[in-house]
C-alpha positions, -999 to +999 in steps of 0.1 A: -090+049-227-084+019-211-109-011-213-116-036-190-116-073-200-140-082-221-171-093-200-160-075-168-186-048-162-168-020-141-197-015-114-200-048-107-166-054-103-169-028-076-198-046-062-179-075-058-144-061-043-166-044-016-182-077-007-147-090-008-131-068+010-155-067+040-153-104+044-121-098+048-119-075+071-139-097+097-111-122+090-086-100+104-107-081+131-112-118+146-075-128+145-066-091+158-090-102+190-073-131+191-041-118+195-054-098+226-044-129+245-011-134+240-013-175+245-026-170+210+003-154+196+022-183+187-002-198+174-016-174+148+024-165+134+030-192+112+072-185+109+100-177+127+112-146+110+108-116+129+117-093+105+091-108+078+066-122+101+037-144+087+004-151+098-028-166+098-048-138+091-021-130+058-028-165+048-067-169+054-074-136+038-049-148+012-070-174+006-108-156+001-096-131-015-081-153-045-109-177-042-135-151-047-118-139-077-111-169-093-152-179-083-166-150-096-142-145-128-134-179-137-135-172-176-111-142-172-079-144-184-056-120-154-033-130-131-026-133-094+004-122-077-001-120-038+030-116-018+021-149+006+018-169-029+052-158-034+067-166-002+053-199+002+059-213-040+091-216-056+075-215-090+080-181-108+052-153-115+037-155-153+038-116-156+033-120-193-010-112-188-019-071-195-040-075-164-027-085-132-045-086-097-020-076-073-024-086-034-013-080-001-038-099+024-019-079+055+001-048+050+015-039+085+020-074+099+041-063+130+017-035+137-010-062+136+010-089+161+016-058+183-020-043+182-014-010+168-040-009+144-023+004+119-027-027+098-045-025+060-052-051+030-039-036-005-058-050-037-048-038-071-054-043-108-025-039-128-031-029-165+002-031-185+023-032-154+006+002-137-019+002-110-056+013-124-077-001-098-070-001-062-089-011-031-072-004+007-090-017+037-087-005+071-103-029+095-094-011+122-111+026+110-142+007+092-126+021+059-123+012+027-110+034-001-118+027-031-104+041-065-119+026-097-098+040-124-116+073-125-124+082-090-120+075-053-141+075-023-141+059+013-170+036+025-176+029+057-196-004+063-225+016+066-226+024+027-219+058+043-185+077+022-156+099+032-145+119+003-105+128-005-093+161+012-057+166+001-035+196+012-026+217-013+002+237-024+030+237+003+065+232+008+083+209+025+084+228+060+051+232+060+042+198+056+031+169+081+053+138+070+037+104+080+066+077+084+069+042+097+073+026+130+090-003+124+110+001+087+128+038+097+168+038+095+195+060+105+197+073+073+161+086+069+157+101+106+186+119+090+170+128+061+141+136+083+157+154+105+176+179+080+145+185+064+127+195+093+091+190+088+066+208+107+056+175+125+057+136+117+032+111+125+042+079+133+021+049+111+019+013+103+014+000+069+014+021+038-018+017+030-027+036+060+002+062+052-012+068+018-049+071+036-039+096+058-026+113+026-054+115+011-078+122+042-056+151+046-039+144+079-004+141+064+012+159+032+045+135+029+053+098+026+091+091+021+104+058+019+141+054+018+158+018+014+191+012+021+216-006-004+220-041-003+186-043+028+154-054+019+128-028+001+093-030+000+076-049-029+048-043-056+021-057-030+033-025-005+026+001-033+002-008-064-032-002-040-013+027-024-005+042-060-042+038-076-058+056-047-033+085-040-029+090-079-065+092-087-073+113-057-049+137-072-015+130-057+017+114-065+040+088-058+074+083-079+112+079-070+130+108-061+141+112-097+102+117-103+098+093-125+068+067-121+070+030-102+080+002-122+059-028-118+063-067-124+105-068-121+115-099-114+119-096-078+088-075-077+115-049-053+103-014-051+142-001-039+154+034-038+143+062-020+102+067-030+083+101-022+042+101-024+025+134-017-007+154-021-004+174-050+007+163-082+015+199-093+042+201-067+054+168-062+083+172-090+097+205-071+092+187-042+111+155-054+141+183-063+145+199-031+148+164-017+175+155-036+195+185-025+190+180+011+210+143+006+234+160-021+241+191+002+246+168+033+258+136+016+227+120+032+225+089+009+241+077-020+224+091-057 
């Protein structure tokens, strides 16, 4: 059984990541409005990648998120690692601590600067280099899902909850896959296409792919990066993992083995399958793999 730090009391841990969380969620609801106009828009992106855009809202809910913690916890002794700390610090990550918050203030920046909505905040904590807790907010839906190392539930800001309702128990035609909008290649609308899925939903940010996972909209998240591009990183998937594995799915590469966290470049590479049913996902991991082997899809 796994034990928090010592004077960290697990419900009010929870008490505090919901205040948190809805603080920050008015943070990026504002800047969202903001970007309605688009004068604003060159104001609120704070670089000139396109490809890895950066933002205000990253950086301000950056900013509360690790203050609060480091307010409220002071005497604690866990780590930080946020994905804007690491773009904007050349000094490397101490992953040496058992417990490690793991951020991602905005998950789903282009969806944000184009106002799809499909935009979440991922907040982990990382015991021994595996997700155990895991918050995702969805301004956007009023949702936050919540997994606390035993259980997971939605709040809306209400107090009101949504409870999990994962699909159970099908294969891979019979499934709704839920992909991305602006990461898909050639090589998975291939994959995609061989395996012919009985429809795909288009989505922003994985935090809202895992979501609809787990409310039971979608059955299928692959993610497929090519050799040599850029992959997501352990801010894209320790939030995800906590809430989809405690609501009693599964997320692993294709070779079904579990997500390695705190590498030194923090890349998640590969091609990464997340489902709704742990008692499948394995078979469903297999047949996979011999769609690419059968039609030399990708390179294994």
């Amino acid at each position: 059984m796994i034990t928090l730090p010592s004077g960290v009391d697990i419900n009010n841990l929870i008490d505090d990541l919901r205040t948190f969380s809805w603080e920050a969620s008015e943070t990026l609801l504002y800047y969202a409005q903001k970007l309605k106009d688009t004068n604003n828009k060159s104001n609120i992106i704070k670089n000139n990648n396109e490809e890895d855009p950066v933002t205000l809202a990253d950086l301000k809910v950056n900013e509360i998120i690790i203050k609060r913690i480091n307010e409220k916890y002071r005497d604690i002794n866990w780590g930080i690692l946020s994905e804007e700390n690491e773009k904007i610090t050349s000094e490397n990550f101490n992953n040496e601590a058992q417990w490690t918050w793991v951020l991602d203030p905005l998950d789903g920046t282009k969806d944000f600067l184009q106002g799809t909505r499909n935009y979440a905040m991922h907040l982990a904590l990382n015991y021994r280099q595996k997700p155990y807790l895991g918050i995702v907010l969805i301004p956007e839906k009023e949702q936050l899902w919540i997994a606390d190392g035993e259980k997971v539930w939605c709040e809306k800001k209400d107090g009101s909850k949504i409870k999990p309702n994962l699909s159970k128990n099908k294969n891979l035609q019979e499934m709704i896959l839920v992909t991305s909008k602006n990461h898909r290649n050639p090589t998975l609308k291939n994959l995609i296409k061989k395996i012919n899925f009985k429809d795909v939903i288009i989505m922003g940010s994985i935090g809202c792919k895992i979501a609809s996972i787990v409310r039971g909209e979608s059955d299928i998240y692959i993610c497929l990066s090519l050799p040599g591009k850029s992959s997501p990183k352990d801010w894209d998937f320790a939030a995800p993992e906590a809430i989809l594995k405690t609501a009693g799915g599964a997320i692993t590469n294709l070779d079904n083995e579990g997500l390695s966290y705190g590498e030194s470049n923090f890349q998640q590479g590969g091609i990464i399958v997340a489902s709704s049913n742990i008692n499948i996902h394995e078979d469903l991991c297999l047949e996979i793999k011999k769609i690419i082997k059968r039609y030399e899809i990708y390179p294994i």
